[in-house]
C-alpha positions as CSV (number, residue, x, y, z in Angstrom):
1,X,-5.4,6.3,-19.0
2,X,-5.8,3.8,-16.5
3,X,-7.8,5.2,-13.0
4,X,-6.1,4.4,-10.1
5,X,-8.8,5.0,-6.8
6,X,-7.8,5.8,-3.3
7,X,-9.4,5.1,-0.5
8,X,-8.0,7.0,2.8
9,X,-8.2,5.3,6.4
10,X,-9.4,6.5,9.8
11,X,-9.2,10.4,10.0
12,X,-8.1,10.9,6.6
13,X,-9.9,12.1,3.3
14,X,-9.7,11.9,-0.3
15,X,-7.1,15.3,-0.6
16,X,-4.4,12.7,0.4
17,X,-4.6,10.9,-3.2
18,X,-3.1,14.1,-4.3
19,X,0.4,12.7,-3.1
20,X,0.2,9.6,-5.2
21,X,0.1,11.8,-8.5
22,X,3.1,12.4,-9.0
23,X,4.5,9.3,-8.2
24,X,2.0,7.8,-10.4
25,X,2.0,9.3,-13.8
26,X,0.4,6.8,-15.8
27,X,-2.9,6.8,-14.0
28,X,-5.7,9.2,-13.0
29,X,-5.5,9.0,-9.5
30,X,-8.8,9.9,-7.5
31,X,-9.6,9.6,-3.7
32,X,-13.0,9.0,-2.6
33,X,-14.0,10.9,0.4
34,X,-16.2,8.0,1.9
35,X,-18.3,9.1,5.4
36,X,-20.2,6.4,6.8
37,X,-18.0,4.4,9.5
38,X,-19.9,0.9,9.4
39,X,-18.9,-1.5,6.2
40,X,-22.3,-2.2,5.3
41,X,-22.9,1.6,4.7
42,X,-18.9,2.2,2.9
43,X,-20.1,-1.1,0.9
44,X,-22.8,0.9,-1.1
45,X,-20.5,4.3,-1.1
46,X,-17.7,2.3,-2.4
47,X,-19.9,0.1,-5.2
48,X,-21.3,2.9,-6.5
49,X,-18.1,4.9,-6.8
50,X,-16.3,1.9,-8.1
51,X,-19.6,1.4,-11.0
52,X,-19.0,5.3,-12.0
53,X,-15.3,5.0,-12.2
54,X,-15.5,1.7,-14.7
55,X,-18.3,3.4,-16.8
56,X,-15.0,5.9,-17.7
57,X,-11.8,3.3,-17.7
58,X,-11.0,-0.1,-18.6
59,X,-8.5,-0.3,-15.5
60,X,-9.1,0.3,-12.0
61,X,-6.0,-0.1,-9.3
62,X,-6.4,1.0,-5.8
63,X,-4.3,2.3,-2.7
64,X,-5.7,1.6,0.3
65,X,-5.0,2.4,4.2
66,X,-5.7,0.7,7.1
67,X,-9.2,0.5,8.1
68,X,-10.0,1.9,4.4
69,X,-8.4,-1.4,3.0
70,X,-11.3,-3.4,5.0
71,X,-14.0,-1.3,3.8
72,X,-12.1,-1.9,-0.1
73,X,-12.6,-5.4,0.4
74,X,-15.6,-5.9,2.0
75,X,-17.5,-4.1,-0.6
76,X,-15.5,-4.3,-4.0
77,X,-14.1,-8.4,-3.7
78,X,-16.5,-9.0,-6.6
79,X,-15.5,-6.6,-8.7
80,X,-12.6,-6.3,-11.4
81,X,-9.7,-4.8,-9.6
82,X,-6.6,-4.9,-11.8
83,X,-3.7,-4.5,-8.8
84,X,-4.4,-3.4,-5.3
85,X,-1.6,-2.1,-2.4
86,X,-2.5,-2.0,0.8
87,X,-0.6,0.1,3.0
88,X,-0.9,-0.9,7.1
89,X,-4.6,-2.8,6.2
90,X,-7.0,-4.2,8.4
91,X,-7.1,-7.7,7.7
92,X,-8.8,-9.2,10.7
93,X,-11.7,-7.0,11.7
94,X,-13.3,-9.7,14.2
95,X,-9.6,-9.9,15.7
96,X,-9.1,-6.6,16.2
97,X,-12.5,-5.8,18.0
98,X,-11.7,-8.8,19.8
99,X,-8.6,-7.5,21.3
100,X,-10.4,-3.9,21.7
101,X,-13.0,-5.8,24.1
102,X,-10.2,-7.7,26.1
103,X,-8.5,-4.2,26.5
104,X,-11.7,-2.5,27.6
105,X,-12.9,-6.1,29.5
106,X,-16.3,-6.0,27.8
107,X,-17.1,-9.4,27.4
108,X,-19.3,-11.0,24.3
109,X,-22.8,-11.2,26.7
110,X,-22.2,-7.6,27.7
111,X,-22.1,-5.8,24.2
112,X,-24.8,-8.5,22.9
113,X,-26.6,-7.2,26.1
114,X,-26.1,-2.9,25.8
115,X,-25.5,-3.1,22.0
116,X,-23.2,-0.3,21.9
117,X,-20.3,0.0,24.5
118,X,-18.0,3.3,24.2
119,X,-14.5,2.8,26.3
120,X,-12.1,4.8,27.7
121,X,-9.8,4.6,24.7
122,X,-12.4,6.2,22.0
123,X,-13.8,3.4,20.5
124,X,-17.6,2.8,20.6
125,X,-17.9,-1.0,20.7
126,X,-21.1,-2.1,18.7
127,X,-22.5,-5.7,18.9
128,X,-23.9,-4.9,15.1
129,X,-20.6,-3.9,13.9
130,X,-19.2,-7.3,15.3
131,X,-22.1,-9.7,14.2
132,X,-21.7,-8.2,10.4
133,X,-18.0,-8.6,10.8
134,X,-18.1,-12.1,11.6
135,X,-20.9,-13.0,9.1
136,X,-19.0,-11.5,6.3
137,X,-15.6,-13.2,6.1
138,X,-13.3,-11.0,3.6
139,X,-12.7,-12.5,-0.1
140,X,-10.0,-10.9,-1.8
141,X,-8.7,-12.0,-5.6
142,X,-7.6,-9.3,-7.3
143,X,-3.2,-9.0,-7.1
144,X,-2.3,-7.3,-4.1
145,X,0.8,-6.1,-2.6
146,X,0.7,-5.5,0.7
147,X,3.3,-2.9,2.9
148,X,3.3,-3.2,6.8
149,X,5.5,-1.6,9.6
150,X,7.5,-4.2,12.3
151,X,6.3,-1.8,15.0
152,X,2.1,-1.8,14.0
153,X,0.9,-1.8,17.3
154,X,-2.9,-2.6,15.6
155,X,-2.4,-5.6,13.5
156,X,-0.1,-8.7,14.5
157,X,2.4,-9.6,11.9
158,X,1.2,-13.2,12.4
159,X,-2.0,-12.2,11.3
160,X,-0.7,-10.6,8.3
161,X,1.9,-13.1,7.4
162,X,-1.0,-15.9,7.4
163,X,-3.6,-13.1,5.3
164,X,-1.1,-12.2,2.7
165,X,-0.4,-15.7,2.0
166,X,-3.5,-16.6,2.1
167,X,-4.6,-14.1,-0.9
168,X,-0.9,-14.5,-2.3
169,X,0.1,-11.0,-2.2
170,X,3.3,-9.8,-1.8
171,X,4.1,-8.4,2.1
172,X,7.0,-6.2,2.6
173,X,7.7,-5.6,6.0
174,X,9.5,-1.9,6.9
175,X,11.9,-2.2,10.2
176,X,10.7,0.1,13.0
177,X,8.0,1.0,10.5
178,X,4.8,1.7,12.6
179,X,0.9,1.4,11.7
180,X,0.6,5.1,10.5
181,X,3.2,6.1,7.9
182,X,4.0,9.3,7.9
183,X,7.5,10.5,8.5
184,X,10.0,11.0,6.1
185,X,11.9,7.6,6.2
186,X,9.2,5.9,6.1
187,X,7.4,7.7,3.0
188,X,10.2,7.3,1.1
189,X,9.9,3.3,2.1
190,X,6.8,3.7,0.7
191,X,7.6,5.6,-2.1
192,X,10.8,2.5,-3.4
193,X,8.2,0.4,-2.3
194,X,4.8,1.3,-4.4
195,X,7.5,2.2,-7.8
196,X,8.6,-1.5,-7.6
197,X,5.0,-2.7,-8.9
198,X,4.0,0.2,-11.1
């Protein structure tokens, strides 16, 4: 049996790999129901949940979403991943912040300066968060297929047209699809979509 690891995004938690059983037969699927919020802390929950799964299979896949597929490749890019699908992923980390600041108009100086700024729309900017961002670029190798709404408000689809070909993965684009699939036309997108590679 082949283990097949799931790794949830913002507000989500490891009961969600549950839905990719059935659709997934021929693996053991298992979600990992990661706390910390920073990637250098998901790094080592991720590594060492990564070392226990390969003492027990020869094949690890992964599902990944959004901000969840940024922690995946921050902290697993050296290790043997057979296929990975990445569903709405954070690609650009150091983009996204970026945009986050203009929307909030924190410049650079100011965070370097407090450290920590929260804003008005929830997020607690953090001059760490950034600095580790933009010292560790993302290295991906492992065969990746990548499924993104037209209507992702988060990521552009310039920025994941130039990622995906940048790793070669597959990109599949769902019309009116947004960031956050959830409804039922775009689950069973997701559903055709995930069956075509497994």
């Amino acid at each position: 049996m082949k283990a097949l690891l799931y790794i949830h995004g913002k507000g989500g938690n490891a009961d969600e790999a549950a839905y990719y059983k059935s659709l997934l037969p021929n693996y053991h699927v298992v979600g990992l129901d990661y706390h910390a919020t920073t990637p250098w802390e998901t790094k080592d929950e991720l590594l060492s949940y990564y070392h226990s799964l390969a003492r027990k299979y020869a094949s690890i896949s992964m599902i990944a979403n959004s901000i969840g597929a940024y922690f995946a490749m921050n902290a697993l890019g050296a290790e043997k991943i057979e296929q990975a699908f990445f569903i709405s992923p954070i690609v650009d980390m150091e983009g996204l912040i970026s945009r986050m600041m203009s929307a909030a108009q924190i410049t650079p100086e100011e965070l370097e300066k407090k450290q920590e700024i929260p804003t008005a729309f929830g997020e607690t900017l953090s001059w760490k968060y950034l600095s580790y961002v933009k010292s560790h670029p993302l290295i991906w190798r492992a065969p990746t297929h990548i499924l993104y709404g037209e209507k992702d408000t988060l990521i552009p689809l310039e920025t994941i047209a130039a990622f995906a070909h940048r790793i070669r993965a597959s990109l599949t684009i769902m019309k009116n699809g947004e960031h956050w699939f959830h409804t039922d036309e775009q689950m069973v997108f997701l559903e055709h979509w995930l069956k075509q590679y497994v």
